[in-house]
N, C-alpha and C positions, 0 to 999 in steps of 0.2 A: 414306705410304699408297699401297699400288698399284692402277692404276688398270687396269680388266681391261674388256674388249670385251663389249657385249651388244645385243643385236637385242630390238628393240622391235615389240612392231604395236599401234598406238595409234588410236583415231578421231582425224576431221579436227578436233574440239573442242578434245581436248586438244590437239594437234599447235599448231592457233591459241594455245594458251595459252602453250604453252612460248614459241612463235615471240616474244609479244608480249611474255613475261618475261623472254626473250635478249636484247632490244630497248631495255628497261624499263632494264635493270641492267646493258646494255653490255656482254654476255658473247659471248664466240665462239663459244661450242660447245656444244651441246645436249645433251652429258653436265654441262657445268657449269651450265647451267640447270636442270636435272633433280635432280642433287645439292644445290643451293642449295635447291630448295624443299620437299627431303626435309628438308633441317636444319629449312629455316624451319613443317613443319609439326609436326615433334619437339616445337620448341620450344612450338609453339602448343599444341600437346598438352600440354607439360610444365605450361604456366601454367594450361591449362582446367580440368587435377587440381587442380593446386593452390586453385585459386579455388575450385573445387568443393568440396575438403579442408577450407579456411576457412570457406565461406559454412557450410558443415554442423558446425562445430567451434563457429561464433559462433551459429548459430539453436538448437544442440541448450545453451550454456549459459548463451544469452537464455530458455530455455523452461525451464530447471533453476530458474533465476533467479526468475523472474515467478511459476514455479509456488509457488515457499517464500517469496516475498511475497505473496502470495495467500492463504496457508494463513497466513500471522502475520497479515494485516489481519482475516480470519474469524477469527482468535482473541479478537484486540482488541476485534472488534465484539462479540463474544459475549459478549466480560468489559465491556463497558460498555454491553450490555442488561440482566448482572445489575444492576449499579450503577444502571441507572436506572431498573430496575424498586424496586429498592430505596428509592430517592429520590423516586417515584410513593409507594408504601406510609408512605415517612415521611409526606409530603405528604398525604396522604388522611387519616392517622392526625392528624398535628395541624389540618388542617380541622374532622375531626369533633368535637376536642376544642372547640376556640376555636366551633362552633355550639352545643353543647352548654353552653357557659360564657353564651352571650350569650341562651339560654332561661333557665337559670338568674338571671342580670341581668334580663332582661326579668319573669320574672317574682318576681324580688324586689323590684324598683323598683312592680311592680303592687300587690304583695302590702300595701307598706309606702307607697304612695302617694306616691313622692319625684316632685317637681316639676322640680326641676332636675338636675345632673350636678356633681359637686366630682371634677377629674383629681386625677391623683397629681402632678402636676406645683404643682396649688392645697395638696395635702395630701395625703398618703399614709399611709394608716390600717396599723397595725402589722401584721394579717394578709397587707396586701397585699406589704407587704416580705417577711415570709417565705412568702410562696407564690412571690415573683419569686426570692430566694437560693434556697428548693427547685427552682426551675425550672432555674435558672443552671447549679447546682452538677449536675443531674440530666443537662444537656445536656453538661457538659462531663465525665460519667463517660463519658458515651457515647459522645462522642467521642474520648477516650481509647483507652476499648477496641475504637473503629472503629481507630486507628492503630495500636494494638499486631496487633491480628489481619491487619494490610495488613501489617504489618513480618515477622511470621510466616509470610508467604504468601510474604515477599522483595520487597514491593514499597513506593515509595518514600511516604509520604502525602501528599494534595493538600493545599494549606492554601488 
């Protein structure tokens, strides 16, 4: 590398700086302290793009990222407010039922004057078996064709 002559007119700041960096780094001569901190701010240049190039490479596909986890959790939530609105409606639907059953008790026991209470555990009268296998077998069509329609849709069934 050849090295060529050049006249400077600098303030007394810089001047101090170079002086203290000649100083600093043991060098003789004010072209090689001058040259030295030309490299040395290349480089700091080189590395401030680069940092700069990364931090912007990693925030823009942290934000890609976060944004498509975002948009699949609002999905999720959406698909499990159907579900629980669904599981409210069940719910509501056999309250009504099981109130309506215990007017009817209530006012058959009135109607017929029964004093005390015989479970099905003491004896279980014929009706009440087949209205529990109607029930059973009722629940478990339903639940069937809950699984088959989640299997249709692609999705796995809860048990």
């Amino acid at each position: 590398m050849e090295k060529q002559r050049m006249k400077l007119a600098i303030d007394e700041e810089a001047q101090a700086y170079i002086h203290s960096y000649k100083e600093e780094k043991g060098l003789r001569y004010t072209g090689d302290a001058i040259a030295q901190i030309c490299k040395e701010h290349e480089i700091a240049k080189s590395n401030e793009w680069s940092l700069k190039y990364i931090s912007e490479v990693v925030s823009n596909h942290l934000h890609t990222s976060l944004t498509e986890e975002f948009h699949t959790l609002r999905e999720e939530i959406n698909e499990l407010k159907q579900e629980m609105k669904k599981v409210r409606l069940g719910t509501n639907a056999a309250d009504k039922n099981t109130q309506i059953l215990i007017e009817y008790m209530n006012g058959l026991f009135a109607f017929n004057g029964f004093k005390g209470l015989i479970t099905t555990d003491m004896r279980e009268m014929d009706s009440t078996r087949l209205a529990r296998e109607a029930v059973e077998k009722r629940i478990a069509h339903q639940r069937q064709q809950r699984i088959d329609w989640e299997e249709s849709r692609g999705k796995k069934s809860m048990n």
